[in-house]
C-alpha positions in Angstrom: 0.0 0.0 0.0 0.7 3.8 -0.3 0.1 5.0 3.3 0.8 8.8 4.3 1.1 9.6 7.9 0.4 13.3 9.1 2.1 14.4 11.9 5.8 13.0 12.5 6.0 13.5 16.1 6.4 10.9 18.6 3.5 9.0 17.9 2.9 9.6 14.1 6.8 9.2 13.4 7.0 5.5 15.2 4.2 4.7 13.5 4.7 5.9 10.3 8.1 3.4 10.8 5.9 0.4 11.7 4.0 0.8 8.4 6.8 1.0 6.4 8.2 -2.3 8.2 6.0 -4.1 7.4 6.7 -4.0 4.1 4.4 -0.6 2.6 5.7 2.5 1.1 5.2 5.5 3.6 5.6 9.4 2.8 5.1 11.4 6.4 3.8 15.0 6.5 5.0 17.7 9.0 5.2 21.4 8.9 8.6 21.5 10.3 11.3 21.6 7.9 13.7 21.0 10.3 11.8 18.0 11.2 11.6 16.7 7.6 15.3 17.2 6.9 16.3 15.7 9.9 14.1 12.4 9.0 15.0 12.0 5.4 18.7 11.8 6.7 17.7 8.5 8.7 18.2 10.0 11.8 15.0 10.3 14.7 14.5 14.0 15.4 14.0 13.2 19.3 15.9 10.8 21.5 14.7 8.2 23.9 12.0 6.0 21.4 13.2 2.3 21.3 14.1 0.9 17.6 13.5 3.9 16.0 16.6 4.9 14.9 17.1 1.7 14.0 13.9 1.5 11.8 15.2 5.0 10.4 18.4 4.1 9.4 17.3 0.5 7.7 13.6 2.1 6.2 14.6 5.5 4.7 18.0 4.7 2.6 15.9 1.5 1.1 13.0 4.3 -0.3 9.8 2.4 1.9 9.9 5.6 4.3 10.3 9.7 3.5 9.4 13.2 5.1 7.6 15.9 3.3 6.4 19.6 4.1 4.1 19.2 1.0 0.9 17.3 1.3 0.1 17.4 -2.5 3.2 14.9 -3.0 2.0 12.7 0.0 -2.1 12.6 0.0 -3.1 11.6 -3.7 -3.9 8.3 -4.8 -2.9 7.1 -0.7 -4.6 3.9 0.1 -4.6 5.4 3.4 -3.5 8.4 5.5 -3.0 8.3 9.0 -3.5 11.8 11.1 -2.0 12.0 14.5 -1.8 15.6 14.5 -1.6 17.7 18.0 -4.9 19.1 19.8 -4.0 21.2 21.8 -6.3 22.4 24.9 -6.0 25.4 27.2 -5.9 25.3 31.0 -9.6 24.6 31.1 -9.2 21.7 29.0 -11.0 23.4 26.5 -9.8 22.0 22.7 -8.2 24.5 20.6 -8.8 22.4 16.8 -6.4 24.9 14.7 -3.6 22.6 14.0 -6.0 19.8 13.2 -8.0 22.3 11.3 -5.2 22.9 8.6 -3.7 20.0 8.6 -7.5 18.5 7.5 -8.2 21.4 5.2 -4.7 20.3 3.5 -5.6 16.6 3.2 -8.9 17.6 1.9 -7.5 19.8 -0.3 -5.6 16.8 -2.0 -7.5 14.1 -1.1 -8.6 11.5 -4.1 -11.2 8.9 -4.8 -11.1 5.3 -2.7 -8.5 6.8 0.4 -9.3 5.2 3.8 -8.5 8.3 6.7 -8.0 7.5 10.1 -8.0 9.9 13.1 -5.5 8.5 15.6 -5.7 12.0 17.6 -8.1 11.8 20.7 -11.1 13.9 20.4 -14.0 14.3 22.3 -16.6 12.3 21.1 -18.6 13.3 18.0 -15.7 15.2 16.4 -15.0 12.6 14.0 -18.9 13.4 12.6 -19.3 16.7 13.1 -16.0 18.4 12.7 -13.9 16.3 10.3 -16.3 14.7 7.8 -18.1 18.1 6.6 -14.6 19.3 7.0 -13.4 16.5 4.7 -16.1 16.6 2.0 -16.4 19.8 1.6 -12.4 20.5 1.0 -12.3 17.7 -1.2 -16.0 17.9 -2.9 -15.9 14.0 -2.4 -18.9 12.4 -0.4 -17.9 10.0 2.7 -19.2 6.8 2.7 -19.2 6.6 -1.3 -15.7 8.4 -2.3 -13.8 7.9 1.2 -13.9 6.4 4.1 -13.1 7.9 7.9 -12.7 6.1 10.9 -11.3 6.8 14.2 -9.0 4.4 15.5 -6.7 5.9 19.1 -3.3 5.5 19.5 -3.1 3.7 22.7 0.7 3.4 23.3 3.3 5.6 25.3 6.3 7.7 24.2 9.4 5.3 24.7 8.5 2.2 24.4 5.6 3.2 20.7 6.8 -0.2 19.0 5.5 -2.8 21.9 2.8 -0.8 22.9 1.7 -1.3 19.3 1.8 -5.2 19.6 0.8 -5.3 23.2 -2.6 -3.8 22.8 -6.2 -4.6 20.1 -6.4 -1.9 18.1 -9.8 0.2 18.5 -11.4 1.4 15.6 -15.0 2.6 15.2 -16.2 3.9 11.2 -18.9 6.3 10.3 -19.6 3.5 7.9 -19.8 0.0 8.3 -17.9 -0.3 4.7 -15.5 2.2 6.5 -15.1 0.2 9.5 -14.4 -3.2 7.6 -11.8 -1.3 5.1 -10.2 -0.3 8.3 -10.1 -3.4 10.2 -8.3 -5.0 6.9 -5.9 -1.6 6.7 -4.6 -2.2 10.5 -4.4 -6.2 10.1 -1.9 -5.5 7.3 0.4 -2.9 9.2 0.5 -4.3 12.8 1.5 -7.4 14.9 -0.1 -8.5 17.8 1.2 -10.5 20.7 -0.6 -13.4 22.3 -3.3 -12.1 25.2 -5.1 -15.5 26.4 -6.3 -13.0 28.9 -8.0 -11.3 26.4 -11.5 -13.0 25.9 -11.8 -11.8 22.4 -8.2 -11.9 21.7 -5.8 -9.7 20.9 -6.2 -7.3 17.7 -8.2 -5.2 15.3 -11.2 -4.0 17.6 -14.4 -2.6 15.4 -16.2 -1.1 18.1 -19.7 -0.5 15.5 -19.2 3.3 15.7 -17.0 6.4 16.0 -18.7 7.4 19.0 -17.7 4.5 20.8 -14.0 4.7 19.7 -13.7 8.0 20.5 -15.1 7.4 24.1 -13.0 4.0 24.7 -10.0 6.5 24.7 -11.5 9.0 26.7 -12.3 6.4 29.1 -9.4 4.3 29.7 -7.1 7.8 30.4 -9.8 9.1 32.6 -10.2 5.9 34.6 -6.3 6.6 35.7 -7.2 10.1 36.5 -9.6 9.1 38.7 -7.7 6.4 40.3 -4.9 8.2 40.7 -7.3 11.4 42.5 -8.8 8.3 44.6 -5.0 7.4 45.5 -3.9 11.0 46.4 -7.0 11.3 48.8 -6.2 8.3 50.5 -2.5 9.4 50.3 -3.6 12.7 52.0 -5.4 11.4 54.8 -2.7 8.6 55.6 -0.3 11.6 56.2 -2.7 13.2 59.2 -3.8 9.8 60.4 0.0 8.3 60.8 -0.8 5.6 58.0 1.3 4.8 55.6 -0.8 4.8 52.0 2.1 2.5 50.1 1.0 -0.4 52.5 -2.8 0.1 52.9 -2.5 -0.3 48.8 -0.3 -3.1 48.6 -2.9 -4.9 51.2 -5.9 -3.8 49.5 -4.3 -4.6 45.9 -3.8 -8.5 47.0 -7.6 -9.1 46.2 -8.7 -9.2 42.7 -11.3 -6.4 42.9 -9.0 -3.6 44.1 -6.6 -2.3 41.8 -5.7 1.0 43.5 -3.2 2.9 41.8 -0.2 4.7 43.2 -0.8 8.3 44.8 1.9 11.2 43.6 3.1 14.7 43.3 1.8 15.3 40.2 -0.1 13.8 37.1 1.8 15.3 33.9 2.3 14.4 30.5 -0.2 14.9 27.0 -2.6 12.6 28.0 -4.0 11.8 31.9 -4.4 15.7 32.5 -5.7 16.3 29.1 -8.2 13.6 28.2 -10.7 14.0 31.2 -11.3 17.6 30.6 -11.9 16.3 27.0 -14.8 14.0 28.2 -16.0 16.5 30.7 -16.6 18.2 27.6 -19.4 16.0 26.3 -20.4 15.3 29.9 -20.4 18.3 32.6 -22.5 16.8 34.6 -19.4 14.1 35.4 -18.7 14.7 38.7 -17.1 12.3 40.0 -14.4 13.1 36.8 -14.0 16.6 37.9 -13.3 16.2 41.3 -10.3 13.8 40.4 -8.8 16.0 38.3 -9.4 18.7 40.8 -7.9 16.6 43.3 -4.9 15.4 41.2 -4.2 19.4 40.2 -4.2 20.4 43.7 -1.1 17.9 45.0 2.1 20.1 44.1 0.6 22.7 46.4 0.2 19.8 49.0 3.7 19.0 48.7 5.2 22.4 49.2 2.3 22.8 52.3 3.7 19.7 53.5 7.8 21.2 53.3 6.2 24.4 55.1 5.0 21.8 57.8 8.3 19.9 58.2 10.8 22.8 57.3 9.2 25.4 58.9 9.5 29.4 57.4 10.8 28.9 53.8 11.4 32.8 53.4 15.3 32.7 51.2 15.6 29.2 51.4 17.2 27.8 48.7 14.9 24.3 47.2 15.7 22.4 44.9 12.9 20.7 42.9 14.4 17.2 41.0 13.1 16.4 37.9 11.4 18.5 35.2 9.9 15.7 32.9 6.5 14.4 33.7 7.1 11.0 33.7 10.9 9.2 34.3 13.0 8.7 31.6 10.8 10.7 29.3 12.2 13.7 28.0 9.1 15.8 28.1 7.5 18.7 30.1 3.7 19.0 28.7 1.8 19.7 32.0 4.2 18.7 34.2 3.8 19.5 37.7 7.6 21.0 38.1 6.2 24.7 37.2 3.2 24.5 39.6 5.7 23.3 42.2 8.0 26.1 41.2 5.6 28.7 41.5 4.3 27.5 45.0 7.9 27.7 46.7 7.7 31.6 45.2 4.9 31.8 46.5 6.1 30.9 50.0 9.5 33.0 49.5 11.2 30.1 48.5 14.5 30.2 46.3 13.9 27.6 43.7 15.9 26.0 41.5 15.6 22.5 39.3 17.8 19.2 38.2 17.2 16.9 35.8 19.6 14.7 34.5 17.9 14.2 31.1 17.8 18.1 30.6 21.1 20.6 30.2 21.2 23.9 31.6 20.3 26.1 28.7 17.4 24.0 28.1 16.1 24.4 31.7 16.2 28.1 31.3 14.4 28.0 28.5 11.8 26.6 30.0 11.6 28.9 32.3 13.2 27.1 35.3 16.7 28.2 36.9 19.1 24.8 36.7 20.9 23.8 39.9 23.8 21.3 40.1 24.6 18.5 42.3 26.9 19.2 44.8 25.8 22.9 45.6 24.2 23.1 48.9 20.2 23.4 49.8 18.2 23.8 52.5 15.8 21.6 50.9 14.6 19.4 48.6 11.4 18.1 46.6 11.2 15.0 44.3 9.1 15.8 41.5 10.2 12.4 38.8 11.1 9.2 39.7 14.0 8.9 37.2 16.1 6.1 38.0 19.3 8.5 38.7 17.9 9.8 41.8 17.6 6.3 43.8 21.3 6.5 43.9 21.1 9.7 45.5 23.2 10.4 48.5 23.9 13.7 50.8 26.9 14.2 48.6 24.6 15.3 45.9 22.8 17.6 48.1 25.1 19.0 50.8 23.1 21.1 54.2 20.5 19.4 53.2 17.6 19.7 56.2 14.8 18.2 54.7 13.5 16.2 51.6 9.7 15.7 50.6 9.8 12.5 48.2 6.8 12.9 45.6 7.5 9.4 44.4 8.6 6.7 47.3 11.6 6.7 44.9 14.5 8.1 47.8 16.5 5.5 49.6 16.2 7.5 53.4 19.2 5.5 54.7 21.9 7.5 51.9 20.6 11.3 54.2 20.9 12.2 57.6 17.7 14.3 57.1 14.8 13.3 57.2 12.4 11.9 53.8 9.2 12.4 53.4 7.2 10.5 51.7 3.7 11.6 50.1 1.1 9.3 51.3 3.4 8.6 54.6 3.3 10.0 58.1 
């Protein structure tokens, strides 16, 4: 098959590699030239994705995978283009469509008779009938259903580890069509393995779900269901700390029968998708209670943390804190809603002198995010574990001399390597 893939960013470029592995010829769209250049010169444009630059290297010199900035020499005559374009929401959580705006408008503009689309972006439901089928028709003057076909199928896989996410999990799907849904089912068969799940009672694989609607809320509710257990976790984790429990073992109990799986409680919930997506259902559903009060909940714990180094430290007025970790999520180099600026901000707040370390991030880059960089081995008052990268369980009072006390956001700090105390969220 022909197959473009719009959108070369962490998702759309590893997949865009899987099709072409398997044996189609793939041209990828992205408005960064930059981006483009760097691809068509085998070489992944951002680190830390596993086999990709080994796909890259093997894929693009033997002509099954290219880059383009020009969607008129990608999108005719496809069998099928992929979109796993950015939508970007505000701090409401309300969706701003403008990227996935143009980049439709573009594949409309070029799209051709007989092309299966599939949506890979999460959207609140409907979008994929409301928004992006008039969108597509009339761009194109082709009619969906009869000329094309849409579907809505979610990525379900996470930055680092794209490639076995892809095998690991069925594939959703859900048509606007049931001709759309059945091309789609054949398209994903023919570009994706699957690995065994006898757990699975329908097995593992291609997934038609009988309607975009239900695809598009399948996503919304498997991230939102971690949202909320993760709130439910931070609440238990909250109340532990005043009632001299520790949370990590009242979970581990509760966990050992099969009808409890309580998640882990933590400083923060970061990263493009757990903040994001419930905001995105509460969209459709307002009246979701239960939804908001989780996110609430799980927005509200970097200002817990810093409370709780007020409570142990005492005045913070000039001291100096040090905040480890930037990235959302360890051993991801990534900062979309991660809880290190809310942390940040609360230490100002308190007259705090904050600074930040992460090993995965240089100086210059953490001022340009804002954030001033510290380095081991300069002294602190204080200290607040933001991301559990491996790095800091080898952390000793060497790394952090004068040290007084350390709030551990993570249960990721061997205690025994300080003299100070460590506290651990969800811990007396």
């Amino acid at each position: 098959m022909k197959i473009a893939v719009i959108g070369l960013g962490k998702i759309g470029l590893p997949l865009a590699a899987q099709f072409a592995n398997k044996g189609h010829t793939v041209v990828g769209v992205d408005i960064a030239p930059s981006t483009v250049a760097t691809i068509n010169e085998a070489v992944a444009p951002f680190p830390g994705e596993a086999q990709l630059g080994e796909y890259l290297t093997r894929l693009v010199p033997a002509g099954k995978l290219r880059a383009t900035t020009n969607y008129a020499d990608a999108i005719p005559e496809a069998d099928a283009v992929v979109v796993v374009v950015p939508l970007f929401v505000d701090n409401d959580g309300r969706p701003d469509f403008g990227w996935m705006d143009k980049a439709t408008a573009d594949l409309a503009a070029n799209l051709t008779k007989d092309t299966l689309v599939a949506y890979e972006t999460t959207l609140p439901v409907g979008t994929l009938r409301t928004r992006w089928k008039p969108q597509l028709e009339h761009g194109s003057g082709l009619i969906e259903g009869t000329d094309f076909h849409v579907v809505f199928s979610p990525e379900r896989v996470l930055t680092g580890r794209v490639f076995e996410d892809l095998r690991k999990y069925p594939k959703l799907l859900g048509g606007l069509s049931s001709e759309g849904a059945k091309r789609a089912v054949a398209f994903y068969e023919q570009v994706l393995d699957f690995d065994e799940r006898p757990d699975l009672e329908r097995g593992n694989g291609v997934w038609d779900l009988g309607s975009a609607e239900a695809a598009e809320m399948a996503k919304l509710a498997e991230t939102t269901y971690r949202d909320v257990n993760i709130g439910l976790a931070n609440q238990f984790a909250k109340f532990a700390e005043t009632a001299g429990i520790d949370v990590y073992q009242v979970i581990e109990a509760s966990n050992s029968q099969p009808y409890s799986h309580i998640h882990r409680p933590g400083i923060s919930v970061g990263g493009h998708c757990i903040p994001v997506y419930p905001r995105l259902y509460l969209s459709n559903d307002p009246d979701a209670t239960i939804v908001r009060a989780a996110r609430e909940a799980n927005t509200q714990m970097p200002a817990h943390a810093i409370a709780r180094l007020q409570v142990e430290y005492g005045d913070l007025t000039g001291a100096r804190v040090v905040v480890l970790g930037a990235a959302y999520r360890a051993g991801v180099k990534e900062t979309a809603f991660s809880g290190v600026f809310d942390l940040v901000r609360h230490l100002g707040e308190v007259g705090a002198i904050a600074s930040v370390h992460d090993p995965l991030y240089t100086q210059p880059e953490l001022t340009g995010l804002g954030l001033t960089p510290h380095t081991f081995g300069e002294s602190v008052d204080a200290a607040v574990l933001h991301t559990d990268h491996p790095e800091y369980r080898l952390l000793t009072r060497d790394d952090l001399p004068n040290v007084r006390q350390i709030i551990d956001g993570r249960a990721a700090i061997a205690a025994g390597k300080f003299e100070c105390p460590v506290h651990v969220i969800g811990t007396p």
